[in-house]
C-alpha positions in Angstrom: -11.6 232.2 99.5 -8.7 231.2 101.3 -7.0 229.9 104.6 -4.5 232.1 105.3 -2.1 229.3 107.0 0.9 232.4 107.2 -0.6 233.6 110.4 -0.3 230.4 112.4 2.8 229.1 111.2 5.4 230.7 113.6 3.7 230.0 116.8 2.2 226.4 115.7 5.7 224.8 114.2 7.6 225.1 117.7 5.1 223.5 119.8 5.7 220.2 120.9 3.2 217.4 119.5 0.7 215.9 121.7 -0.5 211.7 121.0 -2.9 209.8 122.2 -1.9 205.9 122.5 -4.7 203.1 121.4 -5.2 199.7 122.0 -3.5 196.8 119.6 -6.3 196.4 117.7 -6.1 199.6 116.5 -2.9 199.3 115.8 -2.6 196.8 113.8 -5.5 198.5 111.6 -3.4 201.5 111.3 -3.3 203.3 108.0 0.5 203.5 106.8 0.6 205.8 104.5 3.9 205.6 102.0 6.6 207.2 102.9 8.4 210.2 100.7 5.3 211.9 99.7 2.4 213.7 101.3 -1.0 211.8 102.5 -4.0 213.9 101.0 -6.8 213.6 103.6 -9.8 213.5 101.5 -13.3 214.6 102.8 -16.4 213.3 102.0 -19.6 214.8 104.0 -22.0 217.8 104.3 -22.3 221.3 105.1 -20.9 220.6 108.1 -17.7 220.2 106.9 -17.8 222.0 103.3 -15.8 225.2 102.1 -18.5 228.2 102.1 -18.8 230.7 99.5 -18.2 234.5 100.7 -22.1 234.6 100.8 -22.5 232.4 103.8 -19.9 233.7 105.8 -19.4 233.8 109.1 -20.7 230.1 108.4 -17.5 227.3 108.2 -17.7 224.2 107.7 -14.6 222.1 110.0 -13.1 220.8 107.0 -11.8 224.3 106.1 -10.1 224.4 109.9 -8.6 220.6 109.7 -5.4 221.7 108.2 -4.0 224.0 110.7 -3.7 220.5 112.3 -1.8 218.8 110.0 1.6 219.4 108.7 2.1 220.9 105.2 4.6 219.3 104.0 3.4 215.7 105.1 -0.5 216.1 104.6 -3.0 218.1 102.6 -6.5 218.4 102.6 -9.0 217.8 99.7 -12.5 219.1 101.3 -15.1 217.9 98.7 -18.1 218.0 101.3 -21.0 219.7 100.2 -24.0 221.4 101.6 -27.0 219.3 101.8 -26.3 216.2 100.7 -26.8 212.9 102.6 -24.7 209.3 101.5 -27.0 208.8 99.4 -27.5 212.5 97.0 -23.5 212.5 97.4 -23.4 208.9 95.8 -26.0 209.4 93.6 -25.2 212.9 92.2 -21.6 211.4 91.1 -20.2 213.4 93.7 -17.7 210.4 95.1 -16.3 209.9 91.0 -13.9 212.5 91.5 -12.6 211.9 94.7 -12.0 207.7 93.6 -10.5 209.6 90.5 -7.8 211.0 92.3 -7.2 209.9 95.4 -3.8 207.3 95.7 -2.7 204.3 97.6 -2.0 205.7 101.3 -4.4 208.7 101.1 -7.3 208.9 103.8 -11.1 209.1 103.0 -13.4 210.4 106.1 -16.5 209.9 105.5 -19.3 211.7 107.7 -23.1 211.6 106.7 -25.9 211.8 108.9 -27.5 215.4 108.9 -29.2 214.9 106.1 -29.9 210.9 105.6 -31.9 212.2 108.3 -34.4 213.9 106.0 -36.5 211.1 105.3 -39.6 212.4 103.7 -37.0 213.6 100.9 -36.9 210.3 98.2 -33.4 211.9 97.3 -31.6 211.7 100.5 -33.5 210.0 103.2 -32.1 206.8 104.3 -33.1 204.0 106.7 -30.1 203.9 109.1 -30.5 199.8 109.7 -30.5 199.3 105.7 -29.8 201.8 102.9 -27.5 204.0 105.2 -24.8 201.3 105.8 -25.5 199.9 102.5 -24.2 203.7 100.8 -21.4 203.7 103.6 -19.7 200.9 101.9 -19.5 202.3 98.7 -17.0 204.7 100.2 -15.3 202.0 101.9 -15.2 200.0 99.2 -14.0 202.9 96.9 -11.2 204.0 98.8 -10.2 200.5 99.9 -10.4 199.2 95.9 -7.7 202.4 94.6 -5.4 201.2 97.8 -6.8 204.1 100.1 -7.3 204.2 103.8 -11.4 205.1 104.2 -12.2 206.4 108.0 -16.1 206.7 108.9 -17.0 209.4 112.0 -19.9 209.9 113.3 -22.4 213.1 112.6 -21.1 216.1 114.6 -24.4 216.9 117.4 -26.4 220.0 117.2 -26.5 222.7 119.3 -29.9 221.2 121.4 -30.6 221.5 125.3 -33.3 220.6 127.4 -34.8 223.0 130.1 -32.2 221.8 132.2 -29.4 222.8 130.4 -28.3 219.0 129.1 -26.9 218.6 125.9 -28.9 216.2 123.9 -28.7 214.0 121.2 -29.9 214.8 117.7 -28.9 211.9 115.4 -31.6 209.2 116.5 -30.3 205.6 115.4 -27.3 206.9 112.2 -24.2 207.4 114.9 -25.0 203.7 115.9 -25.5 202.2 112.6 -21.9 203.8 111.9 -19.9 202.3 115.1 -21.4 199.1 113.3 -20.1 199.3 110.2 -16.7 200.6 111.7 -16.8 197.4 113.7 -18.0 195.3 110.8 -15.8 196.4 108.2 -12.6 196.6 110.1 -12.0 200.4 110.0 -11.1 203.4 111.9 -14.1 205.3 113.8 -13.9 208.4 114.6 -16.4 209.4 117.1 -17.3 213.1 116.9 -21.4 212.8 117.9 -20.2 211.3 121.0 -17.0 213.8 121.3 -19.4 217.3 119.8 -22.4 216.7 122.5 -19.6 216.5 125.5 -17.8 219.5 124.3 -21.4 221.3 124.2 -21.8 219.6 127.5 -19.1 221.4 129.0 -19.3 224.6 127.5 -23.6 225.0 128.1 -26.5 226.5 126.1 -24.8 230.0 126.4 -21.2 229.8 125.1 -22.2 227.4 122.6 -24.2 229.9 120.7 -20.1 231.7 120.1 -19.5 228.2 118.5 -22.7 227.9 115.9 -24.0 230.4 113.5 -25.8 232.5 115.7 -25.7 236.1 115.0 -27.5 239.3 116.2 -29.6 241.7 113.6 -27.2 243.5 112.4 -23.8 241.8 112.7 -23.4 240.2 109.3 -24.4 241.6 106.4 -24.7 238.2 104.9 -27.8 237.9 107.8 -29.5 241.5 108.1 -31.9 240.0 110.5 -30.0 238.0 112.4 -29.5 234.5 112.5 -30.0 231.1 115.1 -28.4 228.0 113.9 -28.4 225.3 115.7 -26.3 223.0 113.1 -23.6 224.8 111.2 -20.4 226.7 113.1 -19.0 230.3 113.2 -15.4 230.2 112.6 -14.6 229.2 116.0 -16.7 226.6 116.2 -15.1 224.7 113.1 -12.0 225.3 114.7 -13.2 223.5 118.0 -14.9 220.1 115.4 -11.6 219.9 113.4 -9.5 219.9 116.5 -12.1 217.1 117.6 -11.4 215.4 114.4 -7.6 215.6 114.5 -7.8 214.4 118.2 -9.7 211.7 116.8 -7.1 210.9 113.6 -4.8 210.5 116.4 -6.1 208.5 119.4 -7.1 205.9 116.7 -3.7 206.2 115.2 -4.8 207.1 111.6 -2.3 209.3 111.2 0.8 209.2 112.6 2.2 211.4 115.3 4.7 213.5 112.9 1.8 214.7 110.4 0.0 216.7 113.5 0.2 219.6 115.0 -0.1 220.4 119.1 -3.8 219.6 118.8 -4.3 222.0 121.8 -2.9 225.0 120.4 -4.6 228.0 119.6 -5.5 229.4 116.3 -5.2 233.3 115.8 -7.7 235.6 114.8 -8.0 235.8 110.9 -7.4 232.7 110.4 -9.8 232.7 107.0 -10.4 235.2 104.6 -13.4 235.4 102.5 
């Protein structure tokens, strides 16, 4: 599988960079990565964000979209995500040992559980979100914070869920709280995409959405014969729309600085990822 960047490089490098200012608070807390070498944004979450095998396609995870916003030459991404796994399987599987292993002083960790923390009648990933879920949290912040690394937490992307009236509603219960504490507790940057997903499914309603999420007619995959509704993970466009959310996010709260992103509103072609 690959991105194929080629196609969006000569429209994307000419247009101008948009950046969101923040508060001194923020700044202050500002990752600075070192200068004269590229920052490797590492990712740490679920299927959500993970690369997909040919076999799942049109399902993409946003962590495969993120760097069409960042600049080659100044940041790469290193998408370990995985499907299914919650703070706690990802922990507990060893899955975190090989991104401590190689990520370097300046790199960035985001880390975004939630989905499946969530599943608390399963021993293996279930977590309580007032105890066990902050408690995994800081072993990522501790990890990347130990090896010199800038962790970032964000907040579970929202479902595709409406209510009769056609109201985006929350999915997450009590986790996208428990994380805004631990941001707040621990000093680092929160990126807010639960909050910044349901308004962008606000705005768009329960029909247009569906373009955004792994919905798919009989027929029109041959990875789903029958057809498919997904509610949680993204068609192509979708992840697109998240990691655009994300980078938005990277740079209201200053994570990254404003000459490592792209225009965050531009558009990205057609055939954008090849399977």
């Amino acid at each position: 599988m690959s991105l194929t960047r080629r196609h969006a490089a000569a429209s994307l490098a000419a247009l101008p960079l948009t950046f969101a200012a923040t508060g001194t608070a923020e700044a202050r807390r500002r990752p600075r990565p070192r200068p004269g070498r590229r920052t490797t944004v590492y990712i740490a979450g679920d299927s959500t964000a993970a690369t997909k095998l040919p076999s799942a396609a049109p399902e993409t995870g946003w962590g495969m979209a993120l760097p069409f916003f960042l600049w080659d030459d100044r940041s790469a991404v290193a998408n370990h995500a995985v499907n299914g796994r919650s703070s706690k399987s990802f922990y507990d599987e060893g899955l975190l040992t090989p991104i401590l292993t190689a990520i370097r002083p300046g790199d960035l960790l985001l880390v975004q559980f939630g989905h499946n923390d969530e599943k608390t009648e399963d021993p293996a990933r279930g977590t309580d979100p007032r105890t066990t879920y902050p408690q995994y949290l800081r072993l990522y912040l501790d990890g990347a914070r130990e090896r010199g690394a800038h962790p970032v937490l964000l907040t579970s992307v929202e479902r595709r869920m409406f209510d009769a009236a056609g109201n985006a509603q929350p999915t997450h219960g009590a986790y996208p709280d428990a994380v805004r504490r631990l941001a707040r507790a621990e000093g680092v940057p929160l990126l807010d995409i639960q909050a910044s997903s349901i308004e962008l499914w606000q705005r768009l309603g329960p029909e247009a959405t569906q373009g955004y999420f792994n919905w798919l007619a009989p027929g029109e995959s041959p990875n789903y014969p029958a057809g498919r509704q997904d509610n949680t993970h993204f068609q192509p466009h979708g992840a697109i729309e998240v990691a655009r959310l994300v980078a938005r996010e990277l740079a209201a709260r200053r994570v990254l600085r404003p000459r490592d992103l792209r225009r965050l509103d531009a558009a990205i072609p057609d055939g954008w990822i090849t399977w």
